[in-house]
MDTraj code that builds the backbone (N, CA, C; nanometers):
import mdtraj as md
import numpy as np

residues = "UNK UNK UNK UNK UNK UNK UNK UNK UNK UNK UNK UNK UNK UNK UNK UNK UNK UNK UNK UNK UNK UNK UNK UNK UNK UNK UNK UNK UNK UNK UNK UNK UNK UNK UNK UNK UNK UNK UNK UNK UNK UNK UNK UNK UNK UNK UNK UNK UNK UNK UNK UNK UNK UNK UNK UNK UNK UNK UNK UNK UNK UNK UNK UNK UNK UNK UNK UNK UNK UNK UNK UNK UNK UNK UNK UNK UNK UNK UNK UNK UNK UNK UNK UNK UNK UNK UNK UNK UNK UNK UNK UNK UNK UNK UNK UNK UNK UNK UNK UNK UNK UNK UNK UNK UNK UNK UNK UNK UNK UNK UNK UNK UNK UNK UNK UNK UNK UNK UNK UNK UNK UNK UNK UNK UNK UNK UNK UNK UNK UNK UNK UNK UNK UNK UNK UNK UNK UNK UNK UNK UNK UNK UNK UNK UNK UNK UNK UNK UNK UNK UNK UNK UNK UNK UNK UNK UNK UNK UNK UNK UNK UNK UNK UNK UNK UNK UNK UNK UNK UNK UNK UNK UNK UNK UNK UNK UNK UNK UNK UNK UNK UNK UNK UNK UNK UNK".split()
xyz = np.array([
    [4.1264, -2.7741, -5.9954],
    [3.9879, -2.7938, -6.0298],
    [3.9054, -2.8320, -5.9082],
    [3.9603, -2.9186, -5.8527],
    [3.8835, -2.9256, -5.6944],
    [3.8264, -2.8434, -5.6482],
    [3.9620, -2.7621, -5.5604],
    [3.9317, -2.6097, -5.4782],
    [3.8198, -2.5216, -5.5753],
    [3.8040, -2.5492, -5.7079],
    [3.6980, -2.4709, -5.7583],
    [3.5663, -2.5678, -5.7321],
    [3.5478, -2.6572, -5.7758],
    [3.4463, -2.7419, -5.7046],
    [3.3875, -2.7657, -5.5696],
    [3.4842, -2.7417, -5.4476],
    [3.4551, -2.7281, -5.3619],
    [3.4294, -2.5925, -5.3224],
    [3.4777, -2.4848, -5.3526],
    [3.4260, -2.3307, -5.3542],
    [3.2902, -2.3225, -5.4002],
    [3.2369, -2.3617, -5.4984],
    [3.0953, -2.3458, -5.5927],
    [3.0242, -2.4775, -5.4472],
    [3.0541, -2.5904, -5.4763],
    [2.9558, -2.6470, -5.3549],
    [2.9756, -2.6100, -5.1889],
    [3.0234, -2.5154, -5.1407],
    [3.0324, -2.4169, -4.9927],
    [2.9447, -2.3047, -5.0553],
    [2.9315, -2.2741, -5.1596],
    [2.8919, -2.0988, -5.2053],
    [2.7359, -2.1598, -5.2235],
    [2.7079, -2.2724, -5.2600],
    [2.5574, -2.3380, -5.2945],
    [2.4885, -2.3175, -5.1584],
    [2.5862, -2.4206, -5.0876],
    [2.5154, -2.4983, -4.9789],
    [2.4810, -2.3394, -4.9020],
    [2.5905, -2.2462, -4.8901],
    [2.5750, -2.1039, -4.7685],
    [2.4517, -2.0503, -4.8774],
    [2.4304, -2.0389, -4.9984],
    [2.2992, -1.9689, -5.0292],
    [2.1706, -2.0222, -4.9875],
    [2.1579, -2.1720, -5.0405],
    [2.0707, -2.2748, -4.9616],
    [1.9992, -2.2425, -4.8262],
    [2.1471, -2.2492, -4.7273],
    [2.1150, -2.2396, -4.6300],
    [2.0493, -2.1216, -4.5836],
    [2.0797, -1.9829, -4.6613],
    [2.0184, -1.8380, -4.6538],
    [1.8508, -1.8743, -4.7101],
    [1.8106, -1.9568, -4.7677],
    [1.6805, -1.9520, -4.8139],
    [1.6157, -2.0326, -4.6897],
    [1.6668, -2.1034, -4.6457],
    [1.5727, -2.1915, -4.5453],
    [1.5632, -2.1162, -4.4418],
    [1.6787, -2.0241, -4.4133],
    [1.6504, -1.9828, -4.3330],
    [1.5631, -1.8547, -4.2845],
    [1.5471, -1.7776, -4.4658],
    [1.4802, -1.6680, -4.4884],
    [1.3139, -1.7020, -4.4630],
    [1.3078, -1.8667, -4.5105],
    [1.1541, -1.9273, -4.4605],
    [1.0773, -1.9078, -4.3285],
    [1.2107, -1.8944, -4.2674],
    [1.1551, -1.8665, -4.0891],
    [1.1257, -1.7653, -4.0949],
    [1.1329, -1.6658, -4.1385],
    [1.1734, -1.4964, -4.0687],
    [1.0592, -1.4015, -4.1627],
    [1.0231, -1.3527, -4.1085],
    [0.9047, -1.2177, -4.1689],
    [0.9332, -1.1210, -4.1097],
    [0.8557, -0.9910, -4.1485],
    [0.8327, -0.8982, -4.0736],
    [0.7508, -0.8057, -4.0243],
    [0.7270, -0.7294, -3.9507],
    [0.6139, -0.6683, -3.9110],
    [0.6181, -0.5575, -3.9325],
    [0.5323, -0.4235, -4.0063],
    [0.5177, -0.2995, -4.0385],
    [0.4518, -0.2679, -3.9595],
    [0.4272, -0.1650, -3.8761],
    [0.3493, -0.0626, -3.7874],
    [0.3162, 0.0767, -3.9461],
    [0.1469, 0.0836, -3.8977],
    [0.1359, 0.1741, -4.0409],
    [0.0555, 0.2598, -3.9359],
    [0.0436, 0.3871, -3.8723],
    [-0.0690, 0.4632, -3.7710],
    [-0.0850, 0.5795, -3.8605],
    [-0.1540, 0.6707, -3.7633],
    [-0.2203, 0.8111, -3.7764],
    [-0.1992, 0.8908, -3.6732],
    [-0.1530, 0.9644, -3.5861],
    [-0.1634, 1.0802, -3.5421],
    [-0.2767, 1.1756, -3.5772],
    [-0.3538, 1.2284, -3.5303],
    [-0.4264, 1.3598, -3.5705],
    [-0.4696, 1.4588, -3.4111],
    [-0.4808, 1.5906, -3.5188],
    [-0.4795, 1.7036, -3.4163],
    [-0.6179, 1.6919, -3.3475],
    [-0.7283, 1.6945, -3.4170],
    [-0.8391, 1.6975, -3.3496],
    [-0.9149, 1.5589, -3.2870],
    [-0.9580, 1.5595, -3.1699],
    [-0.9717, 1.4644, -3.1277],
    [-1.1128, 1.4931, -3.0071],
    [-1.1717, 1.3747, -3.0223],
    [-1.3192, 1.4000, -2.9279],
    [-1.2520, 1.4050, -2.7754],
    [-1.3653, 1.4710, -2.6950],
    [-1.3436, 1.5372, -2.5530],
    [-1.3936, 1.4648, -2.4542],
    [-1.3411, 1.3878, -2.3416],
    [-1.4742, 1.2914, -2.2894],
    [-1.5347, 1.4197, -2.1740],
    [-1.6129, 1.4121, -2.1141],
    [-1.7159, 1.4408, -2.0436],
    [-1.6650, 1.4379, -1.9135],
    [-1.5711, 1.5374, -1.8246],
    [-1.5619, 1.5594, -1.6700],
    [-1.5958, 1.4427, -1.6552],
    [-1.7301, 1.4500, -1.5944],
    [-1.8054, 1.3687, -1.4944],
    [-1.7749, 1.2377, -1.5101],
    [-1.7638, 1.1791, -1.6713],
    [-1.8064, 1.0681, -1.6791],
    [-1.6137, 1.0084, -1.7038],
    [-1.5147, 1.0652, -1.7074],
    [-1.3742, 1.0775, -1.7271],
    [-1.2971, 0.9401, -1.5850],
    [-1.3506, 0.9505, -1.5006],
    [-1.2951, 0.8718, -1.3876],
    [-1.3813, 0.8275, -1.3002],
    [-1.4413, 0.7276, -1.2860],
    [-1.5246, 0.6621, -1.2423],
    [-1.5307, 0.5532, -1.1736],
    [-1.5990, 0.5221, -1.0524],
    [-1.5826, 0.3814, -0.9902],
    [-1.7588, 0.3141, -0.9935],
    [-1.7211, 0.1972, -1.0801],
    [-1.8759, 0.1127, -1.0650],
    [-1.8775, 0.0407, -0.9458],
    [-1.9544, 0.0324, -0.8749],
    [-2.0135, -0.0329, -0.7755],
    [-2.1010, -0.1380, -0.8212],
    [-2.0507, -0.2478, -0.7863],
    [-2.0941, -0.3826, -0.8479],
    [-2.1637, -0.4239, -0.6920],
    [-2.2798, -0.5106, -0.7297],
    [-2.3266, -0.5076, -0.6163],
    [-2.2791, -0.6337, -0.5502],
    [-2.3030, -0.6782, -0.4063],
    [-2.2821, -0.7927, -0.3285],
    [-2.3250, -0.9054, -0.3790],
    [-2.2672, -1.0609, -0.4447],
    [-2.3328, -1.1191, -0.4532],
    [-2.2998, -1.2505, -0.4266],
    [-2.3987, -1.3503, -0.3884],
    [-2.3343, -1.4736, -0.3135],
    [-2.2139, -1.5687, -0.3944],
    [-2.1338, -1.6242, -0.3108],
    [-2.0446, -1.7260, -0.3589],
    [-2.1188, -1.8348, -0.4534],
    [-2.2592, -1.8678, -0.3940],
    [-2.3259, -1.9745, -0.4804],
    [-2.3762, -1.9204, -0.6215],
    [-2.3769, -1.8169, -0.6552],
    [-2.3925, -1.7356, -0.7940],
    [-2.2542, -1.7743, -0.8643],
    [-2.1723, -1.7612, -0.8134],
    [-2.0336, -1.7693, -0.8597],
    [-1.9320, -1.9072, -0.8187],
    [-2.0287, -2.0045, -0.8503],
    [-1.9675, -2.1479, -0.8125],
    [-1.9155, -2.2569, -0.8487],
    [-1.9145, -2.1892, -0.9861],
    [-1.7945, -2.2653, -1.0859],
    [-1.7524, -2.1923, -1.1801],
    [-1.6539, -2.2360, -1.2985],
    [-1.5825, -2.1565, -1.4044],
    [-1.6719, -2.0943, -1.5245],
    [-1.6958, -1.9645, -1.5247],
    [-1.7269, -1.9903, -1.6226],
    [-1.8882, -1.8491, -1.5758],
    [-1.9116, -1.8666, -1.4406],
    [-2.0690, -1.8476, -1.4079],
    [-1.9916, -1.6699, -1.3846],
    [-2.1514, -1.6095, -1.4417],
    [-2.1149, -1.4906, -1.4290],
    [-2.2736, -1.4011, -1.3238],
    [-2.2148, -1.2045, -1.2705],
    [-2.3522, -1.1868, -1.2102],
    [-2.2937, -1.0956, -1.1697],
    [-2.3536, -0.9998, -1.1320],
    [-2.3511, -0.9012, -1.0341],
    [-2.3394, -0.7619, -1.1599],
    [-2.3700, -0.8053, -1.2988],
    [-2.3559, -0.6432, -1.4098],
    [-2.3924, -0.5255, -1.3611],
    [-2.3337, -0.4419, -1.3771],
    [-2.3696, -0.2659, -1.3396],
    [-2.3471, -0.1792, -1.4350],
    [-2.4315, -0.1035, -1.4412],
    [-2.4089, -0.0135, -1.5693],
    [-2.3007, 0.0859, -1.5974],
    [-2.2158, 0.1283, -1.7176],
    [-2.1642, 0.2311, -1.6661],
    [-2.1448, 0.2737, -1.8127],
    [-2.1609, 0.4449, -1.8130],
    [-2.1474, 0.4924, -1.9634],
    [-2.0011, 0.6005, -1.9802],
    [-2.0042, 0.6698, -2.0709],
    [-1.8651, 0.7379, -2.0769],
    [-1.9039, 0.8530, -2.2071],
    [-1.9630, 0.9861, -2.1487],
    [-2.0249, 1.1105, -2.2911],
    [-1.8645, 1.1007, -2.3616],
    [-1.8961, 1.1443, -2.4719],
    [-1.7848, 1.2502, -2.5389],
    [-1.8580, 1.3124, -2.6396],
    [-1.7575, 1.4392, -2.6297],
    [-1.8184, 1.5576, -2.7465],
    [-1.6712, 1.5557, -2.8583],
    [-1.7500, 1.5272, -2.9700],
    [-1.6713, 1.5806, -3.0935],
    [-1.6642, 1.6510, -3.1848],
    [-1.5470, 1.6749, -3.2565],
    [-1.5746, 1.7920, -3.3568],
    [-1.6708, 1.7778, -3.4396],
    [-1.7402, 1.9148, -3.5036],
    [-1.8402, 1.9129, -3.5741],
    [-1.8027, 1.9731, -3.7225],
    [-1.8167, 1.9573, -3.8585],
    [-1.9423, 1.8412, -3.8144],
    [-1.8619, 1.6874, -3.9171],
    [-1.6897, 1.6516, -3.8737],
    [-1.6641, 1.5641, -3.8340],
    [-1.5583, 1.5750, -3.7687],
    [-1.4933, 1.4248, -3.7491],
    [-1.3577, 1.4460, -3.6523],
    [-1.2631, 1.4708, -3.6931],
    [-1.2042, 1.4563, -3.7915],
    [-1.1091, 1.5070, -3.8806],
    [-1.0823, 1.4830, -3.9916],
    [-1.0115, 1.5462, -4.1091],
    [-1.0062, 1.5801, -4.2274],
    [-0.9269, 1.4013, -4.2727],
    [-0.8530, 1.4053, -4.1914],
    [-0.7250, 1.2833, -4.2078],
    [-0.8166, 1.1347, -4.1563],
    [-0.9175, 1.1050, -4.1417],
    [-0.9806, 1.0130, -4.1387],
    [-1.1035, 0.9445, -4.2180],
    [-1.1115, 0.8148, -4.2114],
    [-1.1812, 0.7579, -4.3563],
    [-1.3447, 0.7440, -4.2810],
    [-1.3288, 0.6829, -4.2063],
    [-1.4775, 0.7190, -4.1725],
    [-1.5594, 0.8255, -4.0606],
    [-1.4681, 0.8943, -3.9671],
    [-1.4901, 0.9779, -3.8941],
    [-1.5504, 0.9263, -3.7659],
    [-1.5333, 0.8028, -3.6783],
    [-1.6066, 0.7005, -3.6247],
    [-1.5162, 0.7136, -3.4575],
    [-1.5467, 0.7067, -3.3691],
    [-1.4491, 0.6365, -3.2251],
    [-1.4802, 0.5473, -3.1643],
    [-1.4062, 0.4836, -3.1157],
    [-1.4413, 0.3913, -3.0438],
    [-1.3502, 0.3702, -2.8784],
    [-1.3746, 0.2880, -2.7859],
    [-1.3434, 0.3201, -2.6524],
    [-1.2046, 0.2050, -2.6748],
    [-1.0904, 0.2050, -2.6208],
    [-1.0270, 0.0414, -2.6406],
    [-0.9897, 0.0451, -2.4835],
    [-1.0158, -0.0540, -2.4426],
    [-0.9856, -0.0748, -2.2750],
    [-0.8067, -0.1580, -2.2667],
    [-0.7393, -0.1085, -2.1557],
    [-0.5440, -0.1582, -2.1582],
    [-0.5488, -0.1526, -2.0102],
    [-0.4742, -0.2624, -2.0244],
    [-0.4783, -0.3222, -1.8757],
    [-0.3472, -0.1428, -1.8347],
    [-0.3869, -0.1577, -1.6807],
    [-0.3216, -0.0631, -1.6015],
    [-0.2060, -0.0123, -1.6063],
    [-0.1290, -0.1026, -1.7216],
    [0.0348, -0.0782, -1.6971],
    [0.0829, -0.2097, -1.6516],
    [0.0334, -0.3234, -1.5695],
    [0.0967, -0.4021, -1.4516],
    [0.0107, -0.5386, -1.5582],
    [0.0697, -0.6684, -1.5978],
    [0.0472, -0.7195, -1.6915],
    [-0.0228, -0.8583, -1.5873],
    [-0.0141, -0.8142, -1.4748],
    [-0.0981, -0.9150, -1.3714],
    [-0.2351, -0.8560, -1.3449],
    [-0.2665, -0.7271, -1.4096],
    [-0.4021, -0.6547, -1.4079],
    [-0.5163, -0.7607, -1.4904],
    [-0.4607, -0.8430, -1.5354],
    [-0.5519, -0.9017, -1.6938],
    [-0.5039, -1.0141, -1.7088],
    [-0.6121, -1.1214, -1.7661],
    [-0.6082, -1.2529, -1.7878],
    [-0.6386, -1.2465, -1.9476],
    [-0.5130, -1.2821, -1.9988],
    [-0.5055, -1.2599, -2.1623],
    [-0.6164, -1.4299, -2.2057],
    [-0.6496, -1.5214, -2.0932],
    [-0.6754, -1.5981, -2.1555],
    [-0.8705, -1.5846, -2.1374],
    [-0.8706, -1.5077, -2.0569],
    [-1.0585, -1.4904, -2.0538],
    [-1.0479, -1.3555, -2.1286],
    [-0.9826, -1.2625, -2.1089],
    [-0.9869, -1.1522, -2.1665],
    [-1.0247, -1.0320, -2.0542],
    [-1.0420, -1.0619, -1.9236],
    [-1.1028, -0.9836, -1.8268],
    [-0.9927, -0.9536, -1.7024],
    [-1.0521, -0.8470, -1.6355],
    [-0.9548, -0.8101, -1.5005],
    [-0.9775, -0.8866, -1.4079],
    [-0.8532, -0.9046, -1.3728],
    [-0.7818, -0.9797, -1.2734],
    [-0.8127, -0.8790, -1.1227],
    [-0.9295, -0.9626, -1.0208],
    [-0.9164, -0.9211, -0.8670],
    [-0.7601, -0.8671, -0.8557],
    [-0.7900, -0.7660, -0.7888],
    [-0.6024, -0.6585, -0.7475],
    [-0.6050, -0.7021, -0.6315],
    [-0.6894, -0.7916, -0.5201],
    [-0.6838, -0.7519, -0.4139],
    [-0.6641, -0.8993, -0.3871],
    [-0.5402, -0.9310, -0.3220],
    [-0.4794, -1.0455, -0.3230],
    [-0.4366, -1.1084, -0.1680],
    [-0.5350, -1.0245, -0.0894],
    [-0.4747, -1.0505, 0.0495],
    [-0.5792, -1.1871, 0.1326],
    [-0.5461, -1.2169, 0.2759],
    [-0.6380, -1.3728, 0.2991],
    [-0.7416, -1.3292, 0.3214],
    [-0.8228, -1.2143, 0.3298],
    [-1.0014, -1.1880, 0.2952],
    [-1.0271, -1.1558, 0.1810],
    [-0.9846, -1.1628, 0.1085],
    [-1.0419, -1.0712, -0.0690],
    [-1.0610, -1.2182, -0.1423],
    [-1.1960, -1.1744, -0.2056],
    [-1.1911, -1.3013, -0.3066],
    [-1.1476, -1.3490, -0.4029],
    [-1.1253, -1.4842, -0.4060],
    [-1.0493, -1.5622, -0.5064],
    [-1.1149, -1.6292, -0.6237],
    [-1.0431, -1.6279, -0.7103],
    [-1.1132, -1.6855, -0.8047],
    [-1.2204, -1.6355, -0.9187],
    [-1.1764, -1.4912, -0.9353],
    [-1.2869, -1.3806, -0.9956],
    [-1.2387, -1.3364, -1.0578],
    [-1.3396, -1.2167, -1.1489],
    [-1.2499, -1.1312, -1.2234],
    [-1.3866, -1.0388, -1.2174],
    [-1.3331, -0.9496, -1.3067],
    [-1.4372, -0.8649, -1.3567],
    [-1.4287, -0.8658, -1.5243],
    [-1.5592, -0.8576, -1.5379],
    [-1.5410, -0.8839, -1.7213],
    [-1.6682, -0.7650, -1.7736],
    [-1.5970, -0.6942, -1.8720],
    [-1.7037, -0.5453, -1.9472],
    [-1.7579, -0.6312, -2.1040],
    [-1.8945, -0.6126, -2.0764],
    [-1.9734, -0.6364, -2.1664],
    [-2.0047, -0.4922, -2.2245],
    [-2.0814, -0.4983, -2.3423],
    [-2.1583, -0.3647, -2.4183],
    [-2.2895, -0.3479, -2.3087],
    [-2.3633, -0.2276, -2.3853],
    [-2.4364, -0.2203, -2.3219],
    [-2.5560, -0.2030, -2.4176],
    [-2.5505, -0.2254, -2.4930],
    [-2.6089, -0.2247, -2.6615],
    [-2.7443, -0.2682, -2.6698],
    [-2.7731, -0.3723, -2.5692],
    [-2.8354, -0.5094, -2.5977],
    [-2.7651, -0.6271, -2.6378],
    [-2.6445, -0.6447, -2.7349],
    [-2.5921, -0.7604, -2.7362],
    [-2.5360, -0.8377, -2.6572],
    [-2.4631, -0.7960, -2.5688],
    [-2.3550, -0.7999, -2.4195],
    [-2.2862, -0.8861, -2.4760],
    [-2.1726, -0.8052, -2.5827],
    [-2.0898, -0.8369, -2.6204],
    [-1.9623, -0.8119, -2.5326],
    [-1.9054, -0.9280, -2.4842],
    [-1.7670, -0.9046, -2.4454],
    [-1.6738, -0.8235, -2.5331],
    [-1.5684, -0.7218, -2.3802],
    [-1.4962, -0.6265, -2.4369],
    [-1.3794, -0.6524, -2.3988],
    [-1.3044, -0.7626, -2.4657],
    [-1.1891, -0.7971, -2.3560],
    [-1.1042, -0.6940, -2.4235],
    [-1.0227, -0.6882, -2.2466],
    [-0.9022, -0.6085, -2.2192],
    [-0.7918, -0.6393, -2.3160],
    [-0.7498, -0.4860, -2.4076],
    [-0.6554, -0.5016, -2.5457],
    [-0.7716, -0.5002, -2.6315],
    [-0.9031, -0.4690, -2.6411],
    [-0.9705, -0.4563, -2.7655],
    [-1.0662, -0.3432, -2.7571],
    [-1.1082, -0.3037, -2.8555],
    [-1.1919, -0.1639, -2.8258],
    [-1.2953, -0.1991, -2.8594],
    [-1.4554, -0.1601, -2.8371],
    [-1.5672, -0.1965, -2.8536],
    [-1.6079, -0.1728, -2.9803],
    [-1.7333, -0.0950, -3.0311],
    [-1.8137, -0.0604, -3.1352],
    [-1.7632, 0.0569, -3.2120],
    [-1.7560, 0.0605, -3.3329],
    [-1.6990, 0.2066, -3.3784],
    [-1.8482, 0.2912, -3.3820],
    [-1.8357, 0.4248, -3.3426],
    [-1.9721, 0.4771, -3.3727],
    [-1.9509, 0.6104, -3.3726],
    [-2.0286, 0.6730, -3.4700],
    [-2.0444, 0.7772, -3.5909],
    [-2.0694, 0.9132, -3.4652],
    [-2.0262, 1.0454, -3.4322],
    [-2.1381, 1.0839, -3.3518],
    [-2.2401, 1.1003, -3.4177],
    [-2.3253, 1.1694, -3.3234],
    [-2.4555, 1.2549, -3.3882],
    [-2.3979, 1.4077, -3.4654],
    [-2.5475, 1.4792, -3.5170],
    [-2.4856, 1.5590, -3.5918],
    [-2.4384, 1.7026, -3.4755],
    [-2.4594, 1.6590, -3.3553],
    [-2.3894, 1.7801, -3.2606],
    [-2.2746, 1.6965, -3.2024],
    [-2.2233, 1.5782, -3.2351],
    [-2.0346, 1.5863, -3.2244],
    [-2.1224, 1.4832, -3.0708],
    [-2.2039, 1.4157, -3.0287],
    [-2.2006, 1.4163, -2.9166],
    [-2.2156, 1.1778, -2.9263],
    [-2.1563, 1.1638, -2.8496],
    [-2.1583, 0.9877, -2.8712],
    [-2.1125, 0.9543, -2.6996],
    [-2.2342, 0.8461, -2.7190],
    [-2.2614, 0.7960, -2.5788],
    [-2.2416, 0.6470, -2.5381],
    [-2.1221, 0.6084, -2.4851],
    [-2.0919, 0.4669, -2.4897],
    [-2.0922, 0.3982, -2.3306],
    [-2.2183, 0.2781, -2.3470],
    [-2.2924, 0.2217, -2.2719],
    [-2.2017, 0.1007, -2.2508],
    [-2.1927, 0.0072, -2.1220],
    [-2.1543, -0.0828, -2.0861],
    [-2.1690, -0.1296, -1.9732],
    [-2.1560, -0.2229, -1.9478],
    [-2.1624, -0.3229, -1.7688],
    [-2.0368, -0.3894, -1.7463],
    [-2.0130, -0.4061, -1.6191],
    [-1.8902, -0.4674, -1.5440],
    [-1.9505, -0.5472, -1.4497],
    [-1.9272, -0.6602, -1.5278],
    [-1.9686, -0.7720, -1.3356],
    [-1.8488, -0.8896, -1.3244],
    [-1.8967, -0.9126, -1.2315],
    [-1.8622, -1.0954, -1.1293],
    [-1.8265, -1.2017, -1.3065],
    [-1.7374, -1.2406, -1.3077],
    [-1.7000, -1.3953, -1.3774],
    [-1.6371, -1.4649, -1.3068],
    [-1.6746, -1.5576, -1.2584],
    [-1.5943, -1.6806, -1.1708],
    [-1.5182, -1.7721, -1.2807],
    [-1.3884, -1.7610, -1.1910],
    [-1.2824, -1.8948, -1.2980],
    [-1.2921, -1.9886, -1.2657],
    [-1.3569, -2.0446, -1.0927],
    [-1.3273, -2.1375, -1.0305],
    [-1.4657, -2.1350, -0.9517],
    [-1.5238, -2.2198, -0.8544],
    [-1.6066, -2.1545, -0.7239],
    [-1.4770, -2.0649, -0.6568],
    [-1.6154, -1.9285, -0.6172],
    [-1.5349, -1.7890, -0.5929],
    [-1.5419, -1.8495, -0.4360],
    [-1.4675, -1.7864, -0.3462],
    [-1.4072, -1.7425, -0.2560],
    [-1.4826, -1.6088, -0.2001],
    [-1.5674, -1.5795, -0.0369],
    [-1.5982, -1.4433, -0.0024],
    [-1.5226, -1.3775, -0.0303],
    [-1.4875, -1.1726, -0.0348],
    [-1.3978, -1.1215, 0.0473],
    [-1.4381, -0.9967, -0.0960],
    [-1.3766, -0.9253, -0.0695],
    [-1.3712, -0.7816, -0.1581],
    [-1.2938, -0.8053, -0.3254],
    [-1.3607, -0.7426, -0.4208],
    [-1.3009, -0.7620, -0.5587],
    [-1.2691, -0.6002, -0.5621],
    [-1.1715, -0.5897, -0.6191],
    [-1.1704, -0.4556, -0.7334],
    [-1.0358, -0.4805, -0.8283],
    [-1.0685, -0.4406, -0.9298],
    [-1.0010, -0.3754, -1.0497],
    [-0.9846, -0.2493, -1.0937],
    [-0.9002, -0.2378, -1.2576],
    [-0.9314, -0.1007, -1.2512],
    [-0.8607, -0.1204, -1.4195],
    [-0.9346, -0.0319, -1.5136],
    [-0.8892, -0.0630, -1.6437],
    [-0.8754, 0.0984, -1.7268],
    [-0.8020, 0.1264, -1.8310],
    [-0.7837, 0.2311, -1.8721],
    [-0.8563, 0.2619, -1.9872],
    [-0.9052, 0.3396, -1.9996],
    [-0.9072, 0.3599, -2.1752],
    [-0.8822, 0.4513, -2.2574],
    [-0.8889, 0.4895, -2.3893],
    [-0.8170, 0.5446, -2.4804],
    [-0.9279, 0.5487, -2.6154],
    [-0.9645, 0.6694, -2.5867],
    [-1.0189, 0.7076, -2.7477],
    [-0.9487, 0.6691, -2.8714],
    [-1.0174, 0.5746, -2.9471],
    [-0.9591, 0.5403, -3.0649],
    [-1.0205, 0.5972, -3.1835],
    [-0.9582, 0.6225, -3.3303],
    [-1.0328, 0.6749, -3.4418],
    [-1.0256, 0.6129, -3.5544],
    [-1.1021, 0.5981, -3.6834],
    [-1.0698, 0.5317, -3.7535],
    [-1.1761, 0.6402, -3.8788],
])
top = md.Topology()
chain = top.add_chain()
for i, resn in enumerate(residues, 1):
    res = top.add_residue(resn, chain, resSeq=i)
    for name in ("N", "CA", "C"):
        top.add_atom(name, md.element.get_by_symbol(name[0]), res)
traj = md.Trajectory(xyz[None], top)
C-alpha cells in the first residue's frame, strides 16, 4: 500500500510541477502575406545620400538637442487601380532596418548610430528620421512610418527629414549613417 501511495504522490507532485512550469512558457505565431504585385520605387529616388548641413557643436550640447533636418522623399508607382487582390486595405508604407550590423542603431533612442568611429569624426550623435507630414513624427529604426492609400494613378509620395540628435555634448568631426528600407503592405 505504500509503494502505491508513494507512486500517486511522485505522479502528483511531476504533474504539479508540469503546470508551474507550463506558467512560464508561451508561444509565438508568425502569421504573414507574401504577394505577387508590389509598388515600384522611382530610379532616382531608390538610393540616395542626404546632405545634412554643417552645424555647430553648441547646437548640439547636450542629450537630447536636435538640428541640422534635411529633406528627403522616396516616389513609388503602384498597381492600378489597387495593389493587390490579397490585401485588406491596399495601403504601403516605408519601414526603415538597420544595415545588417546591429551597432548601425541605438534600440534605445531609436536612431542611427555615427559609422564613423575614428579620432576626427564626431562623437556623441546620431542621426534621427522624422516625417515630413508636418507632424515630425519620429521614425525609429525597426518601424515603418504612415500607411498611405496611393492616388488614383498608383502614384504615393513619402516625405521625410534626417538630422543631428545629440546623446551627449557632440564632439567636431564628420557623421554618416546609412539605413535600409523595405516597402511594406497591409
Amino acid at each position: 500500500m505504500n509503494k502505491i501511495k508513494l507512486a500517486l504522490l511522485v505522479s502528483g507532485a511531476l504533474l504539479a510541477g508540469s503546470n508551474a512550469f507550463a506558467e512560464g512558457q508561451g508561444t509565438v505565431t508568425f502569421d504573414g502575406l507574401l504577394i505577387t504585385e508590389t509598388c515600384v520605387i522611382e530610379p532616382a529616388d531608390k538610393d540616395q545620400t542626404v546632405k545634412l548641413p554643417a552645424v555647430s557643436i553648441k547646437t548640439l550640447d547636450a542629450a537630447g538637442k536636435e538640428g541640422g533636418y534635411t529633406p528627403f522623399k522616396v516616389r513609388v508607382t503602384c498597381p492600378t487601380p489597387k495593389i493587390s487582390d490579397a490585401l485588406l486595405n491596399n495601403e504601403v508604407a516605408m519601414n526603415f532596418e538597420p544595415t545588417g550590423a546591429t551597432t548601425a542603431w541605438d534600440p534605445a533612442t531609436g536612431n542611427l548610430k555615427n559609422s564613423l568611429t575614428g579620432a576626427n569624426d564626431a562623437k556623441n550623435v546620431q542621426v534621427k528620421i522624422i516625417t515630413g507630414d508636418g507632424n515630425s513624427t519620429q521614425i525609429k529604426i525597426g518601424d515603418h512610418g504612415q500607411w498611405v492609400k496611393p492616388d488614383a494613378a498608383g502614384k504615393v509620395e513619402f516625405k521625410y527629414f534626417g538630422g543631428y540628435y545629440a546623446t551627449d555634448a557632440t564632439t567636431a568631426g564628420k557623421v554618416a549613417a546609412k539605413v535600409m528600407y523595405t516597402l511594406v503592405y497591409q
